[in-house]
C-alpha positions as CSV (number, residue, x, y, z in Angstrom):
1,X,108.4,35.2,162.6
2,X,112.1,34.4,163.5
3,X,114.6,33.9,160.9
4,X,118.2,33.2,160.9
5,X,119.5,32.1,157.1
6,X,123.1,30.5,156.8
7,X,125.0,30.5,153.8
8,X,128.7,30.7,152.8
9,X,129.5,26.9,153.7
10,X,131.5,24.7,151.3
11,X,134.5,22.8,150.9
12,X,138.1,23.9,150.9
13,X,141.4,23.1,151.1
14,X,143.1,23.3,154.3
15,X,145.1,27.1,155.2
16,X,141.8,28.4,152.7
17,X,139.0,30.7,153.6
18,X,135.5,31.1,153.7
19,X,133.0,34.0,155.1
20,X,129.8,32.4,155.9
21,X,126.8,34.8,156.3
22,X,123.7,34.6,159.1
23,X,120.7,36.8,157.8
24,X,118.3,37.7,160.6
25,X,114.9,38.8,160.4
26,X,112.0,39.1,162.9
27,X,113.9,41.0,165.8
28,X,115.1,43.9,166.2
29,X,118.8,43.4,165.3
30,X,120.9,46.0,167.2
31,X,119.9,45.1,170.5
32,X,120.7,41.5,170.1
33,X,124.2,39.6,170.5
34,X,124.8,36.5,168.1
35,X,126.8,33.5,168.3
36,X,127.9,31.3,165.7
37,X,128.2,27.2,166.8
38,X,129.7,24.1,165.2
39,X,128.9,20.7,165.8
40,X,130.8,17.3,164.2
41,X,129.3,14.0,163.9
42,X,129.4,12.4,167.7
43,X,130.8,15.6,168.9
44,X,128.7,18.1,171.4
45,X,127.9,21.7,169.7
46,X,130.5,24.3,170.4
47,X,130.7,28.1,170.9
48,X,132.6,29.4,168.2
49,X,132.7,33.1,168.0
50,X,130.1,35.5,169.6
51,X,129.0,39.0,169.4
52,X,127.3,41.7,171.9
53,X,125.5,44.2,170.2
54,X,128.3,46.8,171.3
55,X,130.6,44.6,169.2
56,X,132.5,42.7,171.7
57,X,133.5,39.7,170.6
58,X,134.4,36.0,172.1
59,X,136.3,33.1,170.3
60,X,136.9,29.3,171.2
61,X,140.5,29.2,171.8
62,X,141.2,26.6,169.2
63,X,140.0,29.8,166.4
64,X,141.7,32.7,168.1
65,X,143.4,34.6,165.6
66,X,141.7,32.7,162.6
67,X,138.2,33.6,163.1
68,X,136.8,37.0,163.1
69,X,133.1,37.5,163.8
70,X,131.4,40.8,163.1
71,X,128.4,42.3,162.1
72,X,126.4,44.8,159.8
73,X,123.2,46.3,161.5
74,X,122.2,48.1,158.1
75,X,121.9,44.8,156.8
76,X,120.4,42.7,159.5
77,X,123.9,40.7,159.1
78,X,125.9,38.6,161.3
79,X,129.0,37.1,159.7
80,X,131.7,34.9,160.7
81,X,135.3,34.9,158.7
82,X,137.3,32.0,158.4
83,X,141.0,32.2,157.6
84,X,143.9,29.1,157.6
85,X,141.2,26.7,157.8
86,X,142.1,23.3,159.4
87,X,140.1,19.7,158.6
88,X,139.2,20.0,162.4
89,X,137.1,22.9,161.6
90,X,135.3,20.1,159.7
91,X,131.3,21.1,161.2
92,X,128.0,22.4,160.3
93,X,128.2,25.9,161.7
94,X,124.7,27.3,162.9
95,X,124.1,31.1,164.1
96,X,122.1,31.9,167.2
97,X,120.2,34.2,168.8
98,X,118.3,34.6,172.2
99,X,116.4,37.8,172.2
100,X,114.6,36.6,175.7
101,X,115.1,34.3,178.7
102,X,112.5,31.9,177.3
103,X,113.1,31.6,174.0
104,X,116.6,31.1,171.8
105,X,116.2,30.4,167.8
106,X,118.6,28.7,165.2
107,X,119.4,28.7,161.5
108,X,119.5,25.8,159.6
109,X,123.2,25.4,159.4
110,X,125.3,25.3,157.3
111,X,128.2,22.8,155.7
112,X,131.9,23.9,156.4
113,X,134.3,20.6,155.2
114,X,138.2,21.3,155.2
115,X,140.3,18.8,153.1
116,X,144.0,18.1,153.7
């Protein structure tokens, strides 16, 4: 089966950091690309950052140059770095995968709250 574990979420101050971690299991990584979304009560759910499995890499504009998304393929790992954290970044932050057409799958999500 299909796994995608978040962790890394918490709170912080704002201009802190956090890294939160996706680990994947049940496809073969290196072929995949990843993405990492964010949704906030009444808000729809957002691309944040994704990643091809070249390594290319996408970003919302509103976390260009404070995000970085990457990944480790030895460890089935898809991460998603977090610098000069705003409360707008205030969101549970999910990682995704769609290995075919048909079918896409989801972590749990995780909690990301920036204070002021």
């Amino acid at each position: 089966q299909v796994q995608l574990v978040e962790s890394g979420g918490g709170l912080v101050q704002a201009g802190g950091s956090l890294r939160l971690s996706c680990a994947v299991s049940g496809i073969t990584f290196s072929i995949n690309a990843f993405g990492w979304y964010r949704q906030a009560p009444g808000k729809q759910r957002e691309l944040v950052a994704r990643i091809s499995s070249g390594r290319s890499t996408n970003y919302a504009d509103s976390v260009k140059g404070r995000f970085t998304i990457s990944r480790d393929n030895a460890k089935n790992t898809v991460y998603l770095q977090m610098n000069s954290l705003k409360p707008e970044d205030t969101a549970v932050y999910y990682c995704k995968v769609k290995p075919t057409l048909y079918v896409e799958y989801w972590g749990q999500g995780t909690q990301v709250t920036v204070s002021s």
